[in-house]
C-alpha positions in Angstrom: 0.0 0.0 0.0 0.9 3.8 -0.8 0.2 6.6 0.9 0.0 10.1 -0.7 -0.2 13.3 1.5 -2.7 15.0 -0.5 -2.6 17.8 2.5 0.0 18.6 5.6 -2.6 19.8 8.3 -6.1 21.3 8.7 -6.6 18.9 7.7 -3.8 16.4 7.2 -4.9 13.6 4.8 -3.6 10.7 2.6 -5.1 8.8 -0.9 -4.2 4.7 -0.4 -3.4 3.6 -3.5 -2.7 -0.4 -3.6 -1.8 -1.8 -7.0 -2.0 1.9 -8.3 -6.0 1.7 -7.3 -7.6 4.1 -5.0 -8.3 2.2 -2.1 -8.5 4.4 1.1 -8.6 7.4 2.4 -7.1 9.1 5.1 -8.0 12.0 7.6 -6.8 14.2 10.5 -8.9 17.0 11.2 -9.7 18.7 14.7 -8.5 15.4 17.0 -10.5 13.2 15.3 -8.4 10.7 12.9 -10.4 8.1 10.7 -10.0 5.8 7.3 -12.6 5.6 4.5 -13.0 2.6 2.0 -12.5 3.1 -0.7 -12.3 6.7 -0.9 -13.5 10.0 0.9 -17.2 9.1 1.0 -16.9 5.3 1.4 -17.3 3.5 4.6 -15.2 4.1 8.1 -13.4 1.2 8.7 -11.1 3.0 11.8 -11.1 5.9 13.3 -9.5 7.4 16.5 -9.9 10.5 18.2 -6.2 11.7 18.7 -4.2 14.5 17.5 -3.6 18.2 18.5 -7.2 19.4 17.9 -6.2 23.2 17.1 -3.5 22.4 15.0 -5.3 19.3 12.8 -1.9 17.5 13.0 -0.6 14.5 14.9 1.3 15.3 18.5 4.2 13.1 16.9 6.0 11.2 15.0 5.6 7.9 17.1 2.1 8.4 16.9 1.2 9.2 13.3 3.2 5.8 12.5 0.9 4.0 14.9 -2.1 5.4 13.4 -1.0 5.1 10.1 -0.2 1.6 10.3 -3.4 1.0 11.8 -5.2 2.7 9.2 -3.4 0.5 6.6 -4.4 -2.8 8.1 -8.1 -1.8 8.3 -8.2 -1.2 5.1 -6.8 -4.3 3.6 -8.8 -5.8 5.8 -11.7 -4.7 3.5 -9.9 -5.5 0.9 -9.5 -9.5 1.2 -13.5 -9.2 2.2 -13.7 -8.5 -1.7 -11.8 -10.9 -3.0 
């Protein structure tokens, strides 16, 4: 899977390509983190309040992996449902 920052904060998101096909989508926006299948208006498969709320960015590095990783594994998770 591939992540693209499509924007750095407020809020800070991320296309999933896998296979070079849009598969996810990514969010961070006022604390509130989540991942859409297969793309901005599909269906929230995690989400995660976290996040500095003013700032719409992750407090860290450590915890943006986390997330991200998470995020990632949801969504192939949906992905082997389809196959």
């Amino acid at each position: 899977m591939v992540l693209v920052k499509t924007c750095d904060a407020c809020p800070e998101q991320y296309d999933v390509f896998h296979k070079k096909e849009l598969v996810g989508y990514l969010r961070l926006r006022y604390g509130y983190f989540s991942a859409s299948f297969p793309n901005s208006s599909g269906k929230e498969v995690y989400k995660s309040p976290i996040g500095d709320s003013l700032t719409g960015e992750f407090t860290n590095e450590k915890e943006r992996k986390f997330h991200l990783k998470a995020a990632k594994k949801a969504i192939k998770k949906e992905l082997k449902k389809l196959k």
